[in-house]
MIZA-451259 format. One record per residue (C-alpha): residue number from 0; residue in one letter; z, y, x. Coordinates in Angstrom, 1 decimal, decimal comma. Example, Ala and Ser with C-alpha at 12.3 -4.5 7.8 and 13.67 -1.06 7.14 Angstrom:
2
{rec 0 'A' {7,8 -4,5 12,3}}
{rec 1 'S' {7,1 -1,1 13,7}}
***
This chain:
448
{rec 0 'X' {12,9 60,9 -39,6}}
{rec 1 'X' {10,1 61,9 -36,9}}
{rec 2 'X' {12,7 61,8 -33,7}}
{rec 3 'X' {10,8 64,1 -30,9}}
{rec 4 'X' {13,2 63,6 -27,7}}
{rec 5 'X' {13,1 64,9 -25,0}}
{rec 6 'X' {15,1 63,1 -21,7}}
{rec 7 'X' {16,9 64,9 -19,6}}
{rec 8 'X' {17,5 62,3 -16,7}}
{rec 9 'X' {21,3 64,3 -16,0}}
{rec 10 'X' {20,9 63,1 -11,8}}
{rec 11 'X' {17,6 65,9 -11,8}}
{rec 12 'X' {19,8 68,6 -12,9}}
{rec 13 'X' {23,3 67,8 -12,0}}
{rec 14 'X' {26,7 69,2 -13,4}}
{rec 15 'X' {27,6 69,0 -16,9}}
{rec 16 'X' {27,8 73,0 -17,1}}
{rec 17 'X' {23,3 72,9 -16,2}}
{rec 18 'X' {22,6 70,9 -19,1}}
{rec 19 'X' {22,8 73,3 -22,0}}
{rec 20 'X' {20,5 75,6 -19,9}}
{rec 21 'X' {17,9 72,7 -20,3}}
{rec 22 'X' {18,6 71,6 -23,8}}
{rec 23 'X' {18,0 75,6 -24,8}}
{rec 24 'X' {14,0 74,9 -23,6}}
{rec 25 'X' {14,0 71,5 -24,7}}
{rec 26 'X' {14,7 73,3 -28,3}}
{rec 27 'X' {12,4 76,1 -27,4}}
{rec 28 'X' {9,6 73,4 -27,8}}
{rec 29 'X' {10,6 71,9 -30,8}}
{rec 30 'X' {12,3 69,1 -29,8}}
{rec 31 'X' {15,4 67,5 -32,0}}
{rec 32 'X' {16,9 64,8 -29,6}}
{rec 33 'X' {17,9 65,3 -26,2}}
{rec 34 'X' {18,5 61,5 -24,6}}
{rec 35 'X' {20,6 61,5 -21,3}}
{rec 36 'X' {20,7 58,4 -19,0}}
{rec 37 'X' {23,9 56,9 -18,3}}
{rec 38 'X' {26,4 59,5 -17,5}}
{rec 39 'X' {29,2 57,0 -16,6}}
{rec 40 'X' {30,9 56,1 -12,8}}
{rec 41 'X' {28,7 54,2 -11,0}}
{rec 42 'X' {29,6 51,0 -8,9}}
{rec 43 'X' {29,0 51,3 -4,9}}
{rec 44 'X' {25,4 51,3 -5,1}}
{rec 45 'X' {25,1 54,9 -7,0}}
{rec 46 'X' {22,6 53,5 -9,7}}
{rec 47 'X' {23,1 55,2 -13,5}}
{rec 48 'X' {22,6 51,7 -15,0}}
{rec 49 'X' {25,1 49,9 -12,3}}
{rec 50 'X' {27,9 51,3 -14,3}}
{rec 51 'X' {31,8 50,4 -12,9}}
{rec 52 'X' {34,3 52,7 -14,7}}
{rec 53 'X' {33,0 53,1 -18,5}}
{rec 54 'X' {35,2 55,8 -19,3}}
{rec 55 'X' {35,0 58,1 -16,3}}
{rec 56 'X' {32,3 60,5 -15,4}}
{rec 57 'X' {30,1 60,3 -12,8}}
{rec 58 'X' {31,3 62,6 -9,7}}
{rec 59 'X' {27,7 63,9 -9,3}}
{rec 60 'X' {28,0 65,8 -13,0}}
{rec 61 'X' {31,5 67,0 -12,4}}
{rec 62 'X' {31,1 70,8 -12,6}}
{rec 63 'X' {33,8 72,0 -9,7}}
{rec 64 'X' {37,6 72,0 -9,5}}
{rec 65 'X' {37,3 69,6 -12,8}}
{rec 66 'X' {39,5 66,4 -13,1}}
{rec 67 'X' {37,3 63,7 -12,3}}
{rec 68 'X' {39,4 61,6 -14,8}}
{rec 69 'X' {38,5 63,6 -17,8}}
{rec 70 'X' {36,2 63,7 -20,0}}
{rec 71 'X' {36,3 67,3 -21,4}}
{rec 72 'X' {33,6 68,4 -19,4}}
{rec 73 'X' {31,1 65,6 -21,3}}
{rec 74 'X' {32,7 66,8 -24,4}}
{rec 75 'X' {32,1 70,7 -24,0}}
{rec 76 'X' {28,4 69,9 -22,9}}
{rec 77 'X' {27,7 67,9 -25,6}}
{rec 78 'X' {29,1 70,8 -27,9}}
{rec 79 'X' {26,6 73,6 -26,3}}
{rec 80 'X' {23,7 70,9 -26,5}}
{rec 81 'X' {24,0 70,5 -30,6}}
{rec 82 'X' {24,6 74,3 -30,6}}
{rec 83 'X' {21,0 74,5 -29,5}}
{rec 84 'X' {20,2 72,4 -32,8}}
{rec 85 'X' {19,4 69,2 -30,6}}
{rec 86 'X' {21,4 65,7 -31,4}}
{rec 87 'X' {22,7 64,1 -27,9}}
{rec 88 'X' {21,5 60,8 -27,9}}
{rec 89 'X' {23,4 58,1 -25,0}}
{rec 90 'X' {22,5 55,2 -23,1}}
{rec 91 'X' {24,0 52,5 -24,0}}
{rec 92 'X' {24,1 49,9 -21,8}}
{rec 93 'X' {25,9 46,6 -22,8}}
{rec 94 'X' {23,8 43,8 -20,6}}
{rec 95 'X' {25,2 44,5 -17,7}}
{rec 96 'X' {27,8 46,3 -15,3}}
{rec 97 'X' {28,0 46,9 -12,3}}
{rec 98 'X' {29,3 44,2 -9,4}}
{rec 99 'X' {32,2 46,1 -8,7}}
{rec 100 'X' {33,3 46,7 -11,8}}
{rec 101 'X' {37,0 46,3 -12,8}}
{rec 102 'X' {35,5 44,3 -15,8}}
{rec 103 'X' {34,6 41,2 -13,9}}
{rec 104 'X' {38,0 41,0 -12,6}}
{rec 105 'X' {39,9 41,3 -15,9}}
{rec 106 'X' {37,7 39,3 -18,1}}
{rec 107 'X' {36,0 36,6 -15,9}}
{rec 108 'X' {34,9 35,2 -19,0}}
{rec 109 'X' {32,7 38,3 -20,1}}
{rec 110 'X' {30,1 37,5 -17,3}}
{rec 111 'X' {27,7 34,7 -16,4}}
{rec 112 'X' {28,6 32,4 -13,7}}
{rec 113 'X' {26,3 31,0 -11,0}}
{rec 114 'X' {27,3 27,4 -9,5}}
{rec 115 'X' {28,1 28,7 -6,2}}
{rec 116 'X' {30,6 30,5 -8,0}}
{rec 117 'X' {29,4 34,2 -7,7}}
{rec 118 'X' {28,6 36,5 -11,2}}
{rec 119 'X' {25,2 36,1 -11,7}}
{rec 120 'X' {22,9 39,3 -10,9}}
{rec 121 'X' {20,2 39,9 -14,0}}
{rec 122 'X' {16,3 39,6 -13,2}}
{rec 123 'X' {12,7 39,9 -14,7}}
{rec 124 'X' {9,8 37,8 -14,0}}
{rec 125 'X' {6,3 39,4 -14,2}}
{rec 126 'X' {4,5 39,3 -17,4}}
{rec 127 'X' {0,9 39,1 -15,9}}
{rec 128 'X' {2,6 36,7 -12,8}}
{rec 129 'X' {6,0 34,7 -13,2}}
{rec 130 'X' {6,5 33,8 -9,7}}
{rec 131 'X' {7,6 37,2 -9,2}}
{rec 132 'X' {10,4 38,1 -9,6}}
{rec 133 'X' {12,9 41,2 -9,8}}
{rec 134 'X' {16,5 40,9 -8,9}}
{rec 135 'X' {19,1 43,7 -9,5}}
{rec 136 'X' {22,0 42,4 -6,9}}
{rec 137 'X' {23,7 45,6 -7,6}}
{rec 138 'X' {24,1 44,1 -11,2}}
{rec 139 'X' {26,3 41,6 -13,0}}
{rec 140 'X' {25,2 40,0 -16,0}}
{rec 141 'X' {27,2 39,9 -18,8}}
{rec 142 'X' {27,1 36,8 -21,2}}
{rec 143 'X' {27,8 38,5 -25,0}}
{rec 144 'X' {28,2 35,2 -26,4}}
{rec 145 'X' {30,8 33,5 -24,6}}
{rec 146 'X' {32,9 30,5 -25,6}}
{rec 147 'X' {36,1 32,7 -24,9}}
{rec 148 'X' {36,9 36,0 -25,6}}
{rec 149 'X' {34,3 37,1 -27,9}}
{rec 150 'X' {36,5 39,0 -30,1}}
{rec 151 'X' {37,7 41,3 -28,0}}
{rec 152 'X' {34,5 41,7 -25,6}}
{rec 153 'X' {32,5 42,8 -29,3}}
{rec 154 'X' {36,1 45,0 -30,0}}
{rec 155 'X' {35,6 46,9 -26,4}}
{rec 156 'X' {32,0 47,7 -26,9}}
{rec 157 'X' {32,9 48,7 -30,3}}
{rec 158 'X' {35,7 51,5 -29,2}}
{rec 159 'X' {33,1 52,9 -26,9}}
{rec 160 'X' {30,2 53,1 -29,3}}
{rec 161 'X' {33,1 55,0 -31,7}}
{rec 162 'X' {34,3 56,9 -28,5}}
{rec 163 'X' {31,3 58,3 -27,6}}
{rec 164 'X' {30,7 59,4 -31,0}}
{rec 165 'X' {34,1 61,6 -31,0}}
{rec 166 'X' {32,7 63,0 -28,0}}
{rec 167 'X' {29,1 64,7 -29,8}}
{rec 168 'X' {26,8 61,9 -29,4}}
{rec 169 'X' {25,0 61,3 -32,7}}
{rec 170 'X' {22,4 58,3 -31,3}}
{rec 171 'X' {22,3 55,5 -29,0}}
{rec 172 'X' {19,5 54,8 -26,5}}
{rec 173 'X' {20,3 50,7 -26,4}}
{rec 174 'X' {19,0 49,6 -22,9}}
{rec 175 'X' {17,2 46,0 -23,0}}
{rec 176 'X' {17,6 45,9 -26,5}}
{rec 177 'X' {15,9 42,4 -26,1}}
{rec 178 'X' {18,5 40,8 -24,2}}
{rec 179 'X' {21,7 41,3 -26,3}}
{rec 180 'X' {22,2 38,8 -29,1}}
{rec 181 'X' {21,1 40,5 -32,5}}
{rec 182 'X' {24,2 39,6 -34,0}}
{rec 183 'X' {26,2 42,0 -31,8}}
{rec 184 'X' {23,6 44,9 -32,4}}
{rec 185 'X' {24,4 44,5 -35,8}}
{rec 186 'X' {28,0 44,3 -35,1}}
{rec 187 'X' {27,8 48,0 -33,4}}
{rec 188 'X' {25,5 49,4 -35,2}}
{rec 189 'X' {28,1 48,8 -38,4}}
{rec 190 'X' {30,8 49,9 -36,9}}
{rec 191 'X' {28,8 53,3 -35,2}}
{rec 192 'X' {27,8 53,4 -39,4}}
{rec 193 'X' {31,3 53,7 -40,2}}
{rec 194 'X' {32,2 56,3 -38,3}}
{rec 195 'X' {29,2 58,6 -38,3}}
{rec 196 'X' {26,4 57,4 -41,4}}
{rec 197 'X' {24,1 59,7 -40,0}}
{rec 198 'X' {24,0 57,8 -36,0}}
{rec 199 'X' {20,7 56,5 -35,1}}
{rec 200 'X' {19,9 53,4 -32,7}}
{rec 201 'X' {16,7 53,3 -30,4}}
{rec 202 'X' {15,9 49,8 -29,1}}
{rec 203 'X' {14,5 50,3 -25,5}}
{rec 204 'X' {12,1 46,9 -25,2}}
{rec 205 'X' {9,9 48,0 -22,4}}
{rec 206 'X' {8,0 45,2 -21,1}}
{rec 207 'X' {9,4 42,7 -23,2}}
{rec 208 'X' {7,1 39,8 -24,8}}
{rec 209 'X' {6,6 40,4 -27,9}}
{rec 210 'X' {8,4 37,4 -29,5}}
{rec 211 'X' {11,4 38,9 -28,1}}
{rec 212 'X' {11,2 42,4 -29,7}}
{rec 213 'X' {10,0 40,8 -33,0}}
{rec 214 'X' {14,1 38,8 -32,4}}
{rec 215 'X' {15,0 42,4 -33,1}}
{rec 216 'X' {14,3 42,5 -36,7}}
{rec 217 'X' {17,5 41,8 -38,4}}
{rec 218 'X' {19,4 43,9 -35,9}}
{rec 219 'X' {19,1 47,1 -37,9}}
{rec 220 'X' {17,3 49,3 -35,1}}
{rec 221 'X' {16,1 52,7 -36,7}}
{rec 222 'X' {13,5 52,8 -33,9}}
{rec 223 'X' {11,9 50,7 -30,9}}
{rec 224 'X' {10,3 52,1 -28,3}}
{rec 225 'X' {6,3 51,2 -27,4}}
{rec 226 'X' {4,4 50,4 -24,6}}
{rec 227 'X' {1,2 52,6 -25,7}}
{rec 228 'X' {1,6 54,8 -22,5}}
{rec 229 'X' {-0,5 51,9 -20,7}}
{rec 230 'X' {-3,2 51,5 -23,1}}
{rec 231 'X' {-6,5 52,8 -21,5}}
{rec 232 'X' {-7,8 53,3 -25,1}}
{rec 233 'X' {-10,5 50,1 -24,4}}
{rec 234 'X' {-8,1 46,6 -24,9}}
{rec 235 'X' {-7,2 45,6 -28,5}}
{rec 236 'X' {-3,5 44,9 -27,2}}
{rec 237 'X' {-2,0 48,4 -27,8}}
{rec 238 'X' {-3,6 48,0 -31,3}}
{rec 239 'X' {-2,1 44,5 -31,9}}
{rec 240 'X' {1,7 45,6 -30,9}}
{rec 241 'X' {1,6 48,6 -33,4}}
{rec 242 'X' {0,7 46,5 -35,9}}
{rec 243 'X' {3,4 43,8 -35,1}}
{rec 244 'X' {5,7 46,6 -34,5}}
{rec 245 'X' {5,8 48,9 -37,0}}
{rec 246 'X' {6,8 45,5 -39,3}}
{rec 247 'X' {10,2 45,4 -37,6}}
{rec 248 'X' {10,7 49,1 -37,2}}
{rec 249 'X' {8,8 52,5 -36,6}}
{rec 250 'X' {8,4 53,0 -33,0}}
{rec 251 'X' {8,6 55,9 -30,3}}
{rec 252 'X' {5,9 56,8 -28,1}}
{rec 253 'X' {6,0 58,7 -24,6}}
{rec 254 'X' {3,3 59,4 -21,7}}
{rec 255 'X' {5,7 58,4 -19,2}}
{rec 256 'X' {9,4 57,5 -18,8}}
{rec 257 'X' {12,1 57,5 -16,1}}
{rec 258 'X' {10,7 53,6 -15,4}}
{rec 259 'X' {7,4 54,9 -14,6}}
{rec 260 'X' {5,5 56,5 -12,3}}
{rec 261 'X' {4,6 60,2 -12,7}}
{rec 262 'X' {1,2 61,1 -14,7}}
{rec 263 'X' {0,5 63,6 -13,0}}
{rec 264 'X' {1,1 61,9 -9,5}}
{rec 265 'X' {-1,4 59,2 -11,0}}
{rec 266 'X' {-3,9 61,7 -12,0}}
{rec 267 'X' {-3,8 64,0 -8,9}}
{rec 268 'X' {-2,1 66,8 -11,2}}
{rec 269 'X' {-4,8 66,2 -13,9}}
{rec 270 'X' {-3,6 69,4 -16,5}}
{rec 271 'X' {-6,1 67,9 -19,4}}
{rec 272 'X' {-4,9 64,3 -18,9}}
{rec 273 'X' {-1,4 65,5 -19,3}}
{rec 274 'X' {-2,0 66,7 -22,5}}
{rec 275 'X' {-4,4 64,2 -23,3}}
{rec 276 'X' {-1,3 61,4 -22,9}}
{rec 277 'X' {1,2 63,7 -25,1}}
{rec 278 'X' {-0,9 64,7 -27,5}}
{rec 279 'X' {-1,9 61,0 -28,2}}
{rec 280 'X' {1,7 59,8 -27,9}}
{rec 281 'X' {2,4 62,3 -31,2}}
{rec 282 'X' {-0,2 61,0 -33,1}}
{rec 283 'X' {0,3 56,8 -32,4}}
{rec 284 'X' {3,8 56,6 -33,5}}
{rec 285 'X' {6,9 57,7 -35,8}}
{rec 286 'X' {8,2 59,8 -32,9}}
{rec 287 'X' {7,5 60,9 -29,3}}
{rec 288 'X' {9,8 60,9 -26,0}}
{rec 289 'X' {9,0 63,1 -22,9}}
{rec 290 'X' {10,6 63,3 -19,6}}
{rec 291 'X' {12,3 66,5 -18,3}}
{rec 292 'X' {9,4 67,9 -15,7}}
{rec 293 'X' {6,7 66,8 -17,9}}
{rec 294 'X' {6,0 70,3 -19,2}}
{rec 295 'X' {5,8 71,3 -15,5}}
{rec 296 'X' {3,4 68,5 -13,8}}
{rec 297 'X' {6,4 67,5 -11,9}}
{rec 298 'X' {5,1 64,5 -9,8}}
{rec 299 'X' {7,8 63,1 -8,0}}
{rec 300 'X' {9,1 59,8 -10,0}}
{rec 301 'X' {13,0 60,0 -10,8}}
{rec 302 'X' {15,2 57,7 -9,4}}
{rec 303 'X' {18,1 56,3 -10,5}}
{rec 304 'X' {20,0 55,8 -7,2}}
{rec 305 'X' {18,6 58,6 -4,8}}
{rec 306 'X' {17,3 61,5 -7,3}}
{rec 307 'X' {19,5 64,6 -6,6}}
{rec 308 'X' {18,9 68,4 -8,1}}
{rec 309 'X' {17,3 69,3 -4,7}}
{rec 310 'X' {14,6 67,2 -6,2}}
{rec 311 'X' {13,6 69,5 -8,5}}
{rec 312 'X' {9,9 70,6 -8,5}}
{rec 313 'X' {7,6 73,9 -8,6}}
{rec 314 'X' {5,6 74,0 -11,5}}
{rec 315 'X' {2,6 72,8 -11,2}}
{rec 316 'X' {1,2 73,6 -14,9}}
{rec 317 'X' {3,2 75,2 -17,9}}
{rec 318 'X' {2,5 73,0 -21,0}}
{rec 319 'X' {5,2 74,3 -23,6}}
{rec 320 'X' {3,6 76,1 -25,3}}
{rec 321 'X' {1,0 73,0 -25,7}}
{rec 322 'X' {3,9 71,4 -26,1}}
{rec 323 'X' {5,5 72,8 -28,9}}
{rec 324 'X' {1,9 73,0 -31,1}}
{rec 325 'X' {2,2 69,1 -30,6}}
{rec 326 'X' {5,6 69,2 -32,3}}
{rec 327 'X' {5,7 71,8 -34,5}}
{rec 328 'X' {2,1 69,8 -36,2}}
{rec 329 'X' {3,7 66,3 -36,1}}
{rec 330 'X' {7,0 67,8 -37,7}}
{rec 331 'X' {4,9 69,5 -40,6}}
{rec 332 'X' {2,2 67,3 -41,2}}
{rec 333 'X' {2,7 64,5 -43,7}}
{rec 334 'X' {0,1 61,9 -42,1}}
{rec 335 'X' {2,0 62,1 -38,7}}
{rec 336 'X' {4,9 61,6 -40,0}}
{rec 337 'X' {6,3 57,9 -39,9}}
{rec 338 'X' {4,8 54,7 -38,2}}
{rec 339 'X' {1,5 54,7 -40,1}}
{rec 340 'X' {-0,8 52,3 -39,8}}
{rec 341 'X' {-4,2 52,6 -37,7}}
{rec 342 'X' {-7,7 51,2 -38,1}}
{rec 343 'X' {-10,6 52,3 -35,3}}
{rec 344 'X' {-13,7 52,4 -37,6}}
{rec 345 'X' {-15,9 52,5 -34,8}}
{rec 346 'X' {-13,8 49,9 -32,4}}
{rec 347 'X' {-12,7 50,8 -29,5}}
{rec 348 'X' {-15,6 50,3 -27,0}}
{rec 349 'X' {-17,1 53,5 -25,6}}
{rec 350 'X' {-16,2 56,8 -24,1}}
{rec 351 'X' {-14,6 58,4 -27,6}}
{rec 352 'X' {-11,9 56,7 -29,3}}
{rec 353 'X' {-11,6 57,1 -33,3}}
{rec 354 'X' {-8,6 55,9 -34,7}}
{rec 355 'X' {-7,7 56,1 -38,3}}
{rec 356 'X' {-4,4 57,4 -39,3}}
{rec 357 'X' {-2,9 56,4 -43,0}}
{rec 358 'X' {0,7 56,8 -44,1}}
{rec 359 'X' {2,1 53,4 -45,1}}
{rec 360 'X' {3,7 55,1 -47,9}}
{rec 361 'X' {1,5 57,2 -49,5}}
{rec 362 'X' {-2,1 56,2 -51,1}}
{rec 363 'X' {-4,7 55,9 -49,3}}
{rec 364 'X' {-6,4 59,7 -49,7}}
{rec 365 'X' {-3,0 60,4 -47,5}}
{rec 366 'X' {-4,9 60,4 -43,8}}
{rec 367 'X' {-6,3 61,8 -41,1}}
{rec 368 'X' {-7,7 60,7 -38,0}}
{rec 369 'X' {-7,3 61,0 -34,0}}
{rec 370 'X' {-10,2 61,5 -31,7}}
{rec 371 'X' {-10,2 61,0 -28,1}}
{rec 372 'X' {-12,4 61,8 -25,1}}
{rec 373 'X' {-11,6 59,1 -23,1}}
{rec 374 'X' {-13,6 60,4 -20,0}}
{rec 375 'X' {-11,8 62,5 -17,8}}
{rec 376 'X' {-14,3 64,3 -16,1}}
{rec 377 'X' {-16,9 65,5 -18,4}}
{rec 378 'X' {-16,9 67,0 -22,5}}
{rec 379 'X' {-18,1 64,0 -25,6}}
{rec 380 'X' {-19,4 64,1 -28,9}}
{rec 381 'X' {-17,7 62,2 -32,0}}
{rec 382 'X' {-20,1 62,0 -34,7}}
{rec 383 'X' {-17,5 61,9 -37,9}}
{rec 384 'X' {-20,6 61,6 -40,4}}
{rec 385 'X' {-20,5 58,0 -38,7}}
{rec 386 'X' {-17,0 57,0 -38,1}}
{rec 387 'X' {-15,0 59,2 -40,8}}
{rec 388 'X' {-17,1 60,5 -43,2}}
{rec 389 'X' {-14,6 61,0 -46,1}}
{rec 390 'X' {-13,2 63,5 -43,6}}
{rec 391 'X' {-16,9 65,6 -44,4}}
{rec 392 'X' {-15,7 65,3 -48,2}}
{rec 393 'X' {-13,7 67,9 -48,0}}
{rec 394 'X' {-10,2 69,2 -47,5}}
{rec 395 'X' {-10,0 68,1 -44,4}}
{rec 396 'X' {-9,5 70,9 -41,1}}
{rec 397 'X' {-10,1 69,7 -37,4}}
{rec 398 'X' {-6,7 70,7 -35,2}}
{rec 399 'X' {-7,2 71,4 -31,4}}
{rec 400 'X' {-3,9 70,7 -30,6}}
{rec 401 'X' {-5,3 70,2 -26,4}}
{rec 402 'X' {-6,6 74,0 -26,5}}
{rec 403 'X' {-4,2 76,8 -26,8}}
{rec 404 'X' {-5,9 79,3 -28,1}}
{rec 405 'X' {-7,0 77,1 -30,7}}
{rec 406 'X' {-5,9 78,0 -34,5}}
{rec 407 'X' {-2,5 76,3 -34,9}}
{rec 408 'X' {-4,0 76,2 -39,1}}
{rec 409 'X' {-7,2 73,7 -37,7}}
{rec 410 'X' {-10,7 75,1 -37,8}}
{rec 411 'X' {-13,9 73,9 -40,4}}
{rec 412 'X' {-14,8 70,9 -39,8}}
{rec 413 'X' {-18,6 69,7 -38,4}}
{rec 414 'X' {-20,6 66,2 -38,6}}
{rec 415 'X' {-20,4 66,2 -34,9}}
{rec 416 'X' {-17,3 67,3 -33,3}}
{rec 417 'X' {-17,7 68,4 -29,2}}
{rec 418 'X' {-14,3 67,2 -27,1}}
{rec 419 'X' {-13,5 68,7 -24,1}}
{rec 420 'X' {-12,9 66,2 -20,9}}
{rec 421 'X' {-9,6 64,1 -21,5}}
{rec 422 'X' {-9,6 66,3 -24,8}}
{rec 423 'X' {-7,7 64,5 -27,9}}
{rec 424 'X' {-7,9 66,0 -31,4}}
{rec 425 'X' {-6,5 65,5 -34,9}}
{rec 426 'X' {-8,9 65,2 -37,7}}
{rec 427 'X' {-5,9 66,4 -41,2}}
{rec 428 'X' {-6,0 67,4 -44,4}}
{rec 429 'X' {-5,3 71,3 -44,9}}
{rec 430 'X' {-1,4 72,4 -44,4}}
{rec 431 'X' {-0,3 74,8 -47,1}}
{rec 432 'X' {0,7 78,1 -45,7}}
{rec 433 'X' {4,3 77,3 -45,1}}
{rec 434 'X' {3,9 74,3 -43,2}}
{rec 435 'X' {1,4 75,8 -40,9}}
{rec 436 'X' {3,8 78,5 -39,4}}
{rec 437 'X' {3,0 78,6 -35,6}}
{rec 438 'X' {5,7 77,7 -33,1}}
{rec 439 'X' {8,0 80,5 -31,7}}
{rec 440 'X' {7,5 81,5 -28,4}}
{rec 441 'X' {9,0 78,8 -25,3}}
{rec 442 'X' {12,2 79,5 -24,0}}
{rec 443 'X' {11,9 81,1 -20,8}}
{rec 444 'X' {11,5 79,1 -17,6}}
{rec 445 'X' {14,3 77,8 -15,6}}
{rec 446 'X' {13,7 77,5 -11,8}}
{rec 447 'X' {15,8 75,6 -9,5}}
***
């Protein structure tokens, strides 16, 4: 499988009855997952992850006049999303609730205790600095191996893994994956199996050591999500992880998330950076996630209390047509397919970055590599009779995914390959004739 998912965070867009209208371009661009944030009742501090009621709907996605204590509008949007040939995936969320959730009242014994006698709020320390600190007070941390009650605490997350199932979603985004015992990952993830054989489970780890994802092993993930959307292209780390990871799981990819800041707030509305980070993401791992408002430059940063569908941006670039080049390649293209596993030839000091690219399994002819211009301002030179020469061989077609007008087929390949600024490219083996069909024109654009 080579998920490409796209997230529609459901608090930019609103109402249940807006979301097919977004899952139609998400399609239009070749994607085949559409991940939505928590769609449940929130507790009194509004947050999608501070969830109270877990079988109600949030009032801010209740299209009007509906009963807010059904769930038939979730159902009848889930239906129009697959009709657009997508596969809703859900947040699931089972670390935490929120501190006004009936929960902590009917199963005391569900939750952690402090010794002043108040449910204990979750927090992070800082990797790079452990004296600070990050406390969600809005939160109550849930203890999923308890002395008492175990049984039917693993039996209620159950039911609403099946529930949500009988509803349309077909995967589960599992929110700090890290910090549930494997044991009741595997627990769900059986009893999802038995229900649907074809539900998929994404293990959200961001920022997580990485002795705690590599816990994750036996816990049956199909995929893990990466950190490579920090790696400046220079530090052996991002290098290092994949390796590590790709031995528990294949991984996803993304150029930014609803955790992070915009890129293109970052960049100052950088258009060749933008594509730089997607095109990259594609190529590094088994799949790639983008954020609704990528494809536009949007550069406000979601938010999971306060963002509203007033938030909703101009465009400030049009990348899906860009966009769906990147995914229609990585779907077709055997070496992009899958985890793979990546060697830089050259290293990874310099302004260009060559990274080879070989299917862990398939032989070893089965590759390709990915070259980027790691300078953002001005056009480099990769000299591939140096750092991939077998490429020169033969056989092999250079792809400019970055430039539009571009041949979607790749063009002839040369011993020294110019890159535009922030330019990545794809150095692949020919595609037969089939697999090289361009995309179909975008969907048309939505404004708000």
């Amino acid at each position: 499988m080579t998920p490409l998912v796209y997230n529609l965070f459901p608090r930019l867009v609103g109402a249940t009855t807006r979301w097919a209208e977004h899952a139609a371009r998400a399609a239009g661009m070749g994607f085949d997952w559409l991940y939505l944030n928590p769609w449940q009742q929130p507790g009194a501090s509004g947050s999608l992850y501070a969830t109270r009621h877990h079988r109600r709907l949030n009032p801010l996605f209740l299209p009007p006049g509906a009963d807010p204590h059904s769930l038939e509008p979730l159902r009848r949007a889930l239906a129009e999303i697959r009709a657009t040939g997508l596969r809703p995936m859900m947040d699931l969320v089972v670390n935490h609730t929120s501190t006004d959730s009936p929960l902590i009242r009917e199963h005391p014994e569900w939750y952690r205790w402090g010794e002043d006698g108040q449910v204990r709020n979750p927090f992070v320390r800082e990797a790079h600095d452990p004296s600070q600190v990050t406390v969600w007070r809005d939160l109550a941390d849930m203890d999923n191996e308890p002395a008492h009650g175990l049984e039917a605490q693993w039996r209620f997350w159950a039911a609403l893994v099946r529930e949500a199932l009988e509803l349309g979603f077909r995967g589960f985004r599992c929110d700090a994956a890290y910090k549930v015992p494997a044991s009741l990952w595997r627990f769900l993830i059986a009893q999802a199996r038995a229900a649907d054989p074809q539900v998929a489970f994404f293990a959200e780890t961001l920022g997580a050591p990485v002795e705690e994802v590599v816990g994750l092993a036996e816990a049956g993930f199909d995929f893990l999500f990466n950190s490579s959307k920090y790696w400046n292209f220079s530090e052996p780390w991002a290098l290092a992880q994949h390796e590590a990871f790709r031995r528990i799981g294949p991984s996803i990819a993304f150029p930014e998330s609803h955790d992070t800041a915009r890129l293109a707030a970052e960049t100052g509305g950088d258009e060749a950076v933008q594509r730089q980070r997607y095109a990259f993401a594609a190529a590094f791992s088994a799949g790639v996630m983008m954020p609704v408002g990528y494809e536009f430059g949007f550069r406000t940063q979601v938010d999971v209390v306060g963002t509203m569908p007033t938030d909703w941006e101009r465009r400030w670039m049009d990348l899906r047509l860009f966009v769906s080049r990147v995914n229609a390649l990585k779907r077709a293209h055997p070496v992009l397919r899958g985890e793979g596993v990546l060697h830089a030839p050259g290293g990874i000091h310099g302004d260009t970055l060559v990274l080879e690219r070989r299917a862990a399994d398939a032989p070893a002819a089965a590759r390709g590599w990915i070259l980027v211009n790691k300078v953002w301002g001005e056009p480099r030179e990769v000299r591939l009779a140096e750092l991939a020469p077998e490429a020169l061989a033969g056989g092999y077609r250079l792809f400019r995914v970055c430039v539009d007008r571009a041949p979607q087929t790749g063009e002839p390949l040369r011993h020294v390959v110019g890159l535009g600024r922030a330019e990545v490219a794809y150095v692949l083996p020919e595609l037969t004739a089939d697999a090289a069909t361009p995309p179909a024109a975008p969907a048309p654009v939505i404004d708000e």
